[in-house]
C-alpha positions in Angstrom: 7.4 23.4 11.8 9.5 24.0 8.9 7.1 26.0 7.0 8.0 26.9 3.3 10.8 24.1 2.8 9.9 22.3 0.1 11.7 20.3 -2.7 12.7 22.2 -6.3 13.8 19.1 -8.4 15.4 17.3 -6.4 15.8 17.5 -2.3 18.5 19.7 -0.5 20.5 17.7 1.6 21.6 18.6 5.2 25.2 17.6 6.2 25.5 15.0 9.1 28.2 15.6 11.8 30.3 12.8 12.6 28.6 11.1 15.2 25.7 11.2 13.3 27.5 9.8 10.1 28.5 7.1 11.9 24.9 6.4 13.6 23.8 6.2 9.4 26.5 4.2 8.1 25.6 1.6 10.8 22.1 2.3 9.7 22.7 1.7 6.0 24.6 -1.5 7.2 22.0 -3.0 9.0 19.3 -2.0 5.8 21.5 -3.9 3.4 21.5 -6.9 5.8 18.0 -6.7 6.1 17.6 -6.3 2.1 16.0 -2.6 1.3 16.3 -1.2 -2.1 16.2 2.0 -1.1 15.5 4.6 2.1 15.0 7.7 2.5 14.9 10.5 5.6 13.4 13.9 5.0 14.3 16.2 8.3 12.7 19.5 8.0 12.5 19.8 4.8 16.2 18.1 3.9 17.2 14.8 2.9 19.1 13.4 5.5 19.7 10.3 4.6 19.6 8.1 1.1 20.8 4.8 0.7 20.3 2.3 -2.4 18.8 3.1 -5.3 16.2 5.7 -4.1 14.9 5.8 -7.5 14.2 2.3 -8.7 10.6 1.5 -8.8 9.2 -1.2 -6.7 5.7 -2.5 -6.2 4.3 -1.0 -2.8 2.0 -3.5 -1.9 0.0 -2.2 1.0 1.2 1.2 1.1 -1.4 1.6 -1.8 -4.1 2.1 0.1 -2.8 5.6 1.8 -2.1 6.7 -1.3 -5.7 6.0 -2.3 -7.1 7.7 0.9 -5.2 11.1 -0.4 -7.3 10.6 -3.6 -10.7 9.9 -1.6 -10.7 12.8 0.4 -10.1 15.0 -2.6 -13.0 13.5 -4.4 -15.2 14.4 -1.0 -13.7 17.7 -0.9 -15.0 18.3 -4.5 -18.3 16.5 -3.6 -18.1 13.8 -6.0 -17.6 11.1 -3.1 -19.9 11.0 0.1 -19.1 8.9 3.4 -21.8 8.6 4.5 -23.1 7.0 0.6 -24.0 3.2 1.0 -22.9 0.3 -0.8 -26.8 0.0 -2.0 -27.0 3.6 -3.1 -23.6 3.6 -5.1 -24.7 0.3 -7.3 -22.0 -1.6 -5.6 -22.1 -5.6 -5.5 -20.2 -8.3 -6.1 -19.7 -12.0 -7.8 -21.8 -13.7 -4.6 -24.0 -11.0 -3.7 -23.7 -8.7 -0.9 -26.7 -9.4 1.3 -29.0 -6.4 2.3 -27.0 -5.4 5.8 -23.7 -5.5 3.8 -25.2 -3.1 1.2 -25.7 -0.6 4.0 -21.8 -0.7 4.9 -20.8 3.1 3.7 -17.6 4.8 2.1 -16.4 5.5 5.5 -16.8 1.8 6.7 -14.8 0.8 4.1 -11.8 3.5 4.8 -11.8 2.1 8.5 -11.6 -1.2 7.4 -15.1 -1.8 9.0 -17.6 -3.1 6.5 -18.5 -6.1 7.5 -18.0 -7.5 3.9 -16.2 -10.5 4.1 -16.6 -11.4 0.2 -13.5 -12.9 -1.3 -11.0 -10.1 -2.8 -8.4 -10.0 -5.0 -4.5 -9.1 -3.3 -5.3 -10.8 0.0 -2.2 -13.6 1.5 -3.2 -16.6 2.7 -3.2 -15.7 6.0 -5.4 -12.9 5.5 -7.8 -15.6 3.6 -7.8 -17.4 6.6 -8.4 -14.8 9.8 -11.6 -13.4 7.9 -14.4 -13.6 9.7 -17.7 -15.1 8.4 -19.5 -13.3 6.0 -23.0 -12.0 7.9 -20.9 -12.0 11.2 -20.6 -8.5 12.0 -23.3 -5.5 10.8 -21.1 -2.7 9.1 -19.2 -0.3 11.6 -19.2 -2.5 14.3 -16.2 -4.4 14.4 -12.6 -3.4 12.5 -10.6 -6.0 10.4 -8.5 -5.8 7.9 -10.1 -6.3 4.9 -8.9 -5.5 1.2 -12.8 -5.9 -0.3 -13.0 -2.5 1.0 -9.8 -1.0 -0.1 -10.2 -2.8 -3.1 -14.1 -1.7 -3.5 -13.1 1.9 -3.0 -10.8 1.7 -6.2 -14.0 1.4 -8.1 -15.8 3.8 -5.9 -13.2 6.3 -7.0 -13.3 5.4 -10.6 -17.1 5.3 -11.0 -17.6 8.7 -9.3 -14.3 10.6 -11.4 -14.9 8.6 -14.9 -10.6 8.0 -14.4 -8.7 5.3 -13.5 -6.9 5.8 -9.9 -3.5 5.8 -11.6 -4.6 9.0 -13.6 -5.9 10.2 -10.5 -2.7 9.6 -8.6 -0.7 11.3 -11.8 -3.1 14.5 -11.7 -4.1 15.0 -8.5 -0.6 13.9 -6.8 2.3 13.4 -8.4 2.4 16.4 -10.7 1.3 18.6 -7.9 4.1 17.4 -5.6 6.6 17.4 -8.2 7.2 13.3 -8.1 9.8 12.6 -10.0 9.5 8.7 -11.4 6.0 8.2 -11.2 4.4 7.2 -14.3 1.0 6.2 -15.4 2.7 2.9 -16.7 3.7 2.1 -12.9 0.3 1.4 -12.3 -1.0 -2.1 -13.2 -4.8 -3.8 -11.7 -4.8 -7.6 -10.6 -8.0 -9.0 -11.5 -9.6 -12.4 -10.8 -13.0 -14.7 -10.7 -13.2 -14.2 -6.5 -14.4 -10.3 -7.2 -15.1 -7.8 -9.1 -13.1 -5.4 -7.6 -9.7 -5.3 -8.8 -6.4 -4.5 -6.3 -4.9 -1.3 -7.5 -0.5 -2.1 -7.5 1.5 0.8 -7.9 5.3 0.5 -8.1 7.1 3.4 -7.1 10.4 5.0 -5.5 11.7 5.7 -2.3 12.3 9.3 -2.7 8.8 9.8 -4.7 6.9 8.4 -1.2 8.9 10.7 0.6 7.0 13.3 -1.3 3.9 11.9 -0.4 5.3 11.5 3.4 6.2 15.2 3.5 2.9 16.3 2.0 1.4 14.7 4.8 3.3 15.9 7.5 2.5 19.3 6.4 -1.2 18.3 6.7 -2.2 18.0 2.7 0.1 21.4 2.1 3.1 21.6 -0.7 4.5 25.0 -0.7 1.6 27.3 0.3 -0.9 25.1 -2.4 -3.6 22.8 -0.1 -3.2 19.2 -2.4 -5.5 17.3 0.1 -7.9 19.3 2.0 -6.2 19.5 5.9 -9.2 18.2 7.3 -9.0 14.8 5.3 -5.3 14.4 6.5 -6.4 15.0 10.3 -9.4 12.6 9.8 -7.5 9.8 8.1 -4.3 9.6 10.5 -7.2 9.4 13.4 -7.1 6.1 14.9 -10.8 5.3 14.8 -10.2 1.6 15.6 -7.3 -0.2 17.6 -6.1 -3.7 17.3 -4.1 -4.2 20.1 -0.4 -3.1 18.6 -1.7 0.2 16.7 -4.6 2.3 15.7 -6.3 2.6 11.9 -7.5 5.7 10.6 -8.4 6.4 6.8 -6.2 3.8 5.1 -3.3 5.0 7.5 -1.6 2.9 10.2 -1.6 5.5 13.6 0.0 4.8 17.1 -2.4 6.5 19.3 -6.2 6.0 19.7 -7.8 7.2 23.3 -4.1 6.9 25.0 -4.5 2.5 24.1 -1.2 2.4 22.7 0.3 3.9 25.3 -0.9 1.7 28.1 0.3 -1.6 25.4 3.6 -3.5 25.8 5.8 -1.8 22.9 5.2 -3.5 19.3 8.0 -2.7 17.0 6.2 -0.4 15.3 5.6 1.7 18.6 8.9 1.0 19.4 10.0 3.9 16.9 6.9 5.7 16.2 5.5 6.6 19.4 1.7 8.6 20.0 0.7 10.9 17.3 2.9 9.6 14.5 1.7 7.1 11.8 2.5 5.5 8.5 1.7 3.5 5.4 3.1 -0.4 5.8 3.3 -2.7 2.8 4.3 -6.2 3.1 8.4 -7.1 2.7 9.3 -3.6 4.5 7.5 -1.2 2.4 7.0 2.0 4.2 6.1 5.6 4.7 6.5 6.7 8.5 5.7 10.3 9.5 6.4 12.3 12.8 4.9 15.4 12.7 6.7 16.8 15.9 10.3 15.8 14.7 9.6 16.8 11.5 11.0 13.5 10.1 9.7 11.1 7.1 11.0 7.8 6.3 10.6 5.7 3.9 11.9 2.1 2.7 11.3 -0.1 -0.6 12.2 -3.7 -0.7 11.7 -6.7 -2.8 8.8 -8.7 -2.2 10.6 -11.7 -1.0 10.2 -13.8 2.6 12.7 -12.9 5.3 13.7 -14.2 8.1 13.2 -13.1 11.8 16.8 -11.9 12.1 16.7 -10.1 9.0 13.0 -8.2 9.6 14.8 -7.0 13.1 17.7 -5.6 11.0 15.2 -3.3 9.4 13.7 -1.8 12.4 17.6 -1.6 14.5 18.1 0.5 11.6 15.0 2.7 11.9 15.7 2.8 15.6 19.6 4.1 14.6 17.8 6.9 11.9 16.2 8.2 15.1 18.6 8.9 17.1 20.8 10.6 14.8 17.8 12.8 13.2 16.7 13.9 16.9 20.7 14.4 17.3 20.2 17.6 14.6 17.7 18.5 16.7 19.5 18.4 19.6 23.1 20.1 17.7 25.1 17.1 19.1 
């Protein structure tokens, strides 16, 4: 591990050979094809690679909900936040009710995405709409789906224990600790609606400020020698406590390995480039932070929220699967 390298202003860059200049350029080609606003590689401590406007703002959809998990495990750290606190003991309901099994579903249901709590929420695609399960249909902890009542719900979890909104939180507790450099309280807006009372939390941020966050997180909650979120919360929440078949799900974090399942799986394409042991945050329409702790390497990509086709979502990972090989190239000095 590169211990101690850590961004002043803005990131140091390392200097690509040839080879790997080429492997990046065909990279970047196949990112514009595919429609990113901006990426960005951190190897070791050094930006490797930055291509678009790495500093334009865009709305991060799903990739939210890690950034919220950093923000929950500080709270527990501090003892404001319990997981093991029930839905009946923290006040928490809902526009239809939440029957009496659904108000035993704790905090750490809801970062596992196993509540139970099928109630209507705010943020959630038709699709999603339509795969949830029947409400009553499965006690809390017993069965994992994703479900944004309890990301959602956990927004106002957070805010009723701190007395701050989560963008505040975010602003002290994160980005002026890690040095962020676009992140403003203003990029933080709530969608509210009749289905719930819980309003979806949307940040809009950049690619190089989620790098940040990525590199905080591969150093296990460290930035240079100060402990942001407590290490034990970043082992816990990159955990795959559930698996659905393609990848695990820890804390609000997206994880390839849970018991050796995703080994013994026919490759998705997110396995395909982030094998056992590394994870990331995914937001719909390519939004991502990946981390790989053992390579040392974070990347992340910001797009428009706009629907693409097949062809075009393959461009995206081709060129993810071209960033790996010339990042383990440095590595390797070829």
């Amino acid at each position: 591990m590169s211990e101690g390298v850590f961004p002043d202003g803005e990131w140091e860059r390392a200097v690509p050979a040839p080879r790997q200049s080429d492997l990046l350029s065909r990279a970047a080609e196949g990112l514009v094809a595919f429609g990113s606003i901006g990426t960005v590689v951190i190897h070791k401590g050094r930006l490797v690679f930055g291509v678009g406007a790495i500093d334009e703002k865009v709305l991060i959809r799903s990739v939210r909900k890690s950034i919220l998990s950093s923000l929950i495990g500080i709270e527990v750290e501090r003892g404001s936040i319990r997981l093991d606190a029930t839905m009946e003991q923290l006040g928490m309901d809902d526009v239809q009710g939440l029957t009496t099994a659904e108000r035993q579903a704790t905090v750490r249901h809801l970062l596992q995405a196993r509540s139970g709590i099928y109630h209507p929420a705010l943020a959630e695609s038709k699709a999603m709409t339509e795969a949830k399960p029947p409400r009553g249909s499965q006690a809390p902890g017993s069965g994992w789906h994703y479900n944004n009542w309890d990301f959602n719900a956990l927004g106002t979890i957070y805010e009723q224990a701190t007395g701050r909104s989560v963008y505040d939180g975010v602003m002290i507790d994160i980005a002026s600790r890690i040095g962020m450099q676009d992140f403003e309280l203003s990029d933080g807006s709530y969608m509210r609606g009749s289905e719930s009372k819980h309003p979806a939390y949307h940040m809009h941020m950049t690619a190089r400020d989620l790098a940040r966050f990525g590199w905080l997180y591969l150093n296990n909650g460290n930035w240079a020698g100060v402990e942001v979120v407590p290490r034990e919360w970043v082992r816990d929440s990159v955990a795959a406590h559930s698996f659905n078949g393609e990848a695990g799900y820890g804390y609000m974090w997206w994880t390839t390995g849970h018991n050796g399942e995703a080994q013994n799986q026919s490759p998705s394409k997110y396995r395909e480039f982030l094998p056992p042991f590394r994870y990331f945050a995914h937001g719909a329409y390519g939004q991502m932070i990946a981390v790989m702790p053992e390579r040392e390497i974070v990347i992340t990509n910001v797009a428009h929220s706009i629907d693409r086709s097949r062809e075009q979502t393959e461009k995206l990972w081709e060129a993810v699967s071209g960033i790996m090989e010339a990042v383990i190239r440095f590595d390797d000095g070829s």
